[in-house]
C-alpha positions in Angstrom: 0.0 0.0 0.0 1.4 3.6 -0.8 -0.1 5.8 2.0 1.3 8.7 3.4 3.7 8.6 -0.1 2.2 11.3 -1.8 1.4 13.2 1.1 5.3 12.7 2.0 6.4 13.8 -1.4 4.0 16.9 -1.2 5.4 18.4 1.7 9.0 17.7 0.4 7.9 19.9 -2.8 6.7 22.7 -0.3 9.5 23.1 1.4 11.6 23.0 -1.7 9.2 26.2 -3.5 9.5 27.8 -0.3 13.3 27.2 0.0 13.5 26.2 3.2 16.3 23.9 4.8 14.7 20.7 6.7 16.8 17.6 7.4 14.7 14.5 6.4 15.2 11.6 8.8 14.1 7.8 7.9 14.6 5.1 11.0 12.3 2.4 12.5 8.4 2.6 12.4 6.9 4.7 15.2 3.5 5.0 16.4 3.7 7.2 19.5 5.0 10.7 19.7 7.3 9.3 22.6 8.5 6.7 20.4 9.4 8.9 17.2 11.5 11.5 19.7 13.7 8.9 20.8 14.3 8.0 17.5 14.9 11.6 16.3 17.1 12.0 19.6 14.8 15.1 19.8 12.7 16.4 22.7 9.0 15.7 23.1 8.1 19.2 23.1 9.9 19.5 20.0 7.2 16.9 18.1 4.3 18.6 16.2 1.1 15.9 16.8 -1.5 16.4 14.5 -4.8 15.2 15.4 -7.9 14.6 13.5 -11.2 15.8 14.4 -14.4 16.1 13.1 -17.5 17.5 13.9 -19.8 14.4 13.6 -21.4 16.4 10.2 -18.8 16.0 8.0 -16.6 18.6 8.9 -13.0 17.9 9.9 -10.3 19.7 11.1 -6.3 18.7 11.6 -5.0 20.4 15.0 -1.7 20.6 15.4 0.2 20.5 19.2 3.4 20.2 21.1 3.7 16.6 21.1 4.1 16.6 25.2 0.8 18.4 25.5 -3.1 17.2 25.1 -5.4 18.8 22.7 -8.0 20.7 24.7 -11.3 19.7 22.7 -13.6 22.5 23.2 -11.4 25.6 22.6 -11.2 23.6 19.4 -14.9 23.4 18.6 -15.3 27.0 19.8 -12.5 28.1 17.4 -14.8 26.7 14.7 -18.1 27.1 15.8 -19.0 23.4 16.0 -20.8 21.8 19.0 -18.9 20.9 21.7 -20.7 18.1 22.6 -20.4 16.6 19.1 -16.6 16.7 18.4 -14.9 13.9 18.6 -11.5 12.4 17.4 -11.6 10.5 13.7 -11.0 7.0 13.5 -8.2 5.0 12.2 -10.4 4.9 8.5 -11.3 8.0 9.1 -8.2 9.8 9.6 -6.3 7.1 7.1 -9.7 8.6 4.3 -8.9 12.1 5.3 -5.6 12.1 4.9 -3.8 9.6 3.3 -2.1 8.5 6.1 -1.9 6.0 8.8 -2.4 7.4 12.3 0.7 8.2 14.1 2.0 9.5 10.8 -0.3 12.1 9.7 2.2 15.1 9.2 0.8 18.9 10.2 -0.4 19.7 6.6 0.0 18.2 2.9 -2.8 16.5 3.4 -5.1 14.1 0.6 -8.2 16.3 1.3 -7.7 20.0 1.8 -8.9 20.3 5.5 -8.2 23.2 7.6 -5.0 23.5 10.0 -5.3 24.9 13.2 -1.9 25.6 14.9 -1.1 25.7 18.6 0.8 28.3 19.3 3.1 26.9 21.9 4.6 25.3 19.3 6.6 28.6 18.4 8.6 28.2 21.9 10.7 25.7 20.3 14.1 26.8 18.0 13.6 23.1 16.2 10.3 21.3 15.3 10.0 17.6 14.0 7.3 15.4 13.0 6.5 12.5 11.0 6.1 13.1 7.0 2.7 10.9 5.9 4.8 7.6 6.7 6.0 6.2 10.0 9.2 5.7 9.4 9.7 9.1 7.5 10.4 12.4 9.7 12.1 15.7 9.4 12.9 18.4 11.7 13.1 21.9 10.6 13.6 25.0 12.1 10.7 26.5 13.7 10.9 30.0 12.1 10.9 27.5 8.9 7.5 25.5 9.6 5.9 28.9 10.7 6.2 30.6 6.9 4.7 27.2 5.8 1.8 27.8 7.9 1.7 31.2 7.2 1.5 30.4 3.3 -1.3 27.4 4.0 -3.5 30.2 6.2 -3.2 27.8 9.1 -5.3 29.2 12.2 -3.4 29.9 15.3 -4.9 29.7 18.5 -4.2 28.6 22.2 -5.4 24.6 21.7 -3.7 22.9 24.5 -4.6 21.7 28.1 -2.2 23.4 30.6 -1.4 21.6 33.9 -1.7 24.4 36.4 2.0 24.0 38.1 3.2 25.0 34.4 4.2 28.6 33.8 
């Protein structure tokens, strides 16, 4: 099967267009974020998870966090004006029909279906971001300066998405 190849070579040709300067890493198959830092010898923080919602109507979303953090649900449906009773995370098929990639791999845009991108802003307090490129055993890491213009250029939607544990600052 071929998911997660074109999604792979699709953010490869954005960053090229946009001239950027990622380092593309292949290693062992990951599934968790925890997994796919030790492999990148990278903090957790510095992981962008993407994480596929939709809105039980037909509307989906991708939200992208710190790896190290939980998405917080309702800000999410708020930011969109969907129920926040209703929301819910897509399924494996789902998020594998969405876009074109298994979960654990789905990359923070490039997707099959054009879907919007919300962006968490806490992940602009790393220098370095990494994350998994449409296959699990494909990642890169970029500088963060570098994955902001991309998001910039894709009119991703940035926003305070994250559960904070009170002893944090």
């Amino acid at each position: 099967m071929n998911m997660g190849i074109e999604e792979f070579q699709r953010i490869k040709n954005e960053f090229s267009c946009l001239k950027l300067h990622p380092v593309y890493l292949e290693h062992e198959s990951t599934l968790t974020s925890e997994d796919s830092a030790r492999i990148r010898g990278s903090e957790l923080k510095q992981g962008i998870k993407a994480l596929v919602f939709s809105d039980g109507k037909g509307n989906w979303v991708v939200v992208n966090i710190p790896a190290d953090k939980k998405v917080k649900q309702k800000r999410v449906a708020e930011q969109l004006g969907w129920s926040k009773k209703r929301i819910r995370m897509g399924t494996k098929e789902e998020v594998l029909e969405k876009t074109g990639c298994e979960t654990g791999a789905v990359p923070p845009f490039g997707h099959k279906t054009v879907i919007p991108i919300l962006v968490d802003k806490h992940i602009y307090d790393n220098v370095e971001s990494d994350f998994n490129m449409g296959l699990r055993t494909h990642s890169v890491k970029i500088s963060t300066e570098e994955i902001k213009v991309v998001f910039k250029k894709i009119k991703a939607i940035e926003g305070n998405f994250v559960k904070m544990i009170s002893h944090e600052k």
